[in-house]
C-alpha positions as CSV (number, residue, x, y, z in Angstrom):
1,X,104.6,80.2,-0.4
2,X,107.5,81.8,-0.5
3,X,110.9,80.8,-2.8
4,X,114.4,81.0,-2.0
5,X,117.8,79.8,-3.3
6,X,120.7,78.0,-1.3
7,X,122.9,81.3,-1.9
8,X,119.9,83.0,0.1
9,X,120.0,80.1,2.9
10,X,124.2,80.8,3.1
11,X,124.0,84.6,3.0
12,X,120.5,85.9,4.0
13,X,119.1,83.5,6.4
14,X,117.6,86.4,9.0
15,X,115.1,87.0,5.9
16,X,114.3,83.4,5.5
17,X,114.0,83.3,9.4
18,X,111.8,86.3,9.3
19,X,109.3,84.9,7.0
20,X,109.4,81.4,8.9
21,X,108.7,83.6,11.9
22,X,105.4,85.3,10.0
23,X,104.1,81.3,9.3
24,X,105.4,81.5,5.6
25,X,106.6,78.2,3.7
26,X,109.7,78.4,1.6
27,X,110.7,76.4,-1.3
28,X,114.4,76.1,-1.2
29,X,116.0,75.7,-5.2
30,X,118.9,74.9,-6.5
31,X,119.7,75.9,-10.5
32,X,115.5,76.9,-10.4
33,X,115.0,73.6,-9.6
34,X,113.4,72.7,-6.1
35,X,115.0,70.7,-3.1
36,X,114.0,71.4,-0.1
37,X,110.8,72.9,2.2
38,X,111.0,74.9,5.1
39,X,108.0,75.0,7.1
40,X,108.0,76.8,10.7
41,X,107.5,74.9,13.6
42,X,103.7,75.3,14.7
43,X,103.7,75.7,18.5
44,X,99.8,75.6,20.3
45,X,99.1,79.3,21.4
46,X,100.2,80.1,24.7
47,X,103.0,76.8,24.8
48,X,106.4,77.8,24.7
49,X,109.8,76.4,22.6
50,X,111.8,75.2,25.7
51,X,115.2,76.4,25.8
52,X,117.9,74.9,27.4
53,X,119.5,76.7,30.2
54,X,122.8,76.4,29.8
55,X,124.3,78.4,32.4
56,X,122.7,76.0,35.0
57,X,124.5,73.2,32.7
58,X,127.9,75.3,32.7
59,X,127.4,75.8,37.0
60,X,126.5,71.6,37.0
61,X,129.4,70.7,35.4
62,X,132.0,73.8,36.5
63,X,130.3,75.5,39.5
64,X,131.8,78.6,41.2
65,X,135.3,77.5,39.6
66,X,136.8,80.4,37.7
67,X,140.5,79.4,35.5
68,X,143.1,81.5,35.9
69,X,145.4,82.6,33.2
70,X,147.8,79.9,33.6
71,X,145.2,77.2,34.3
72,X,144.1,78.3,30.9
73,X,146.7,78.2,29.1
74,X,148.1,74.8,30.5
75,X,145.0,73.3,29.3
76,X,145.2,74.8,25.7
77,X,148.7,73.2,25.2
78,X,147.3,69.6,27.1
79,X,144.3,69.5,23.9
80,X,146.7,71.1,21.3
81,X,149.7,69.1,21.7
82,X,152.1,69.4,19.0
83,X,149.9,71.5,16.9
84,X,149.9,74.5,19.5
């Protein structure tokens, strides 16, 4: 098992993710004192983690529809309001 701190969580998680990746546990501490397990998923050989597609979700909701310029902008100002 392997240990880590919350700093490491914050500012190096690609290491934490690589050792999650090679099946390691990690004990997450806080001050040397413990808080938290990660553990990585465990996925049956040969079954897959489904990822959403979501440029079949954007096409759903959008379709062909490109915004101009404009269109853009107009709709920035219309969720900003007064704090555009």
């Amino acid at each position: 098992m392997k240990t880590a701190t919350v700093r490491d969580l914050r500012n190096d998680f690609a290491k934490l993710e690589a050792w999650l990746g090679e099946g390691e546990e990690i004990r997450i501490e806080r001050r040397g004192e413990p808080i938290a397990m990660l553990t990585p998923l465990k996925v049956a050989e040969g079954e897959k983690i489904k990822i959403p597609d979501f440029e079949a979700r954007r096409r759903a909701i959008w379709g062909d529809r490109v915004f101009s310029e404009e269109e853009v902008k107009a709709m920035r100002e219309e969720e900003l309001g007064d704090r555009g």
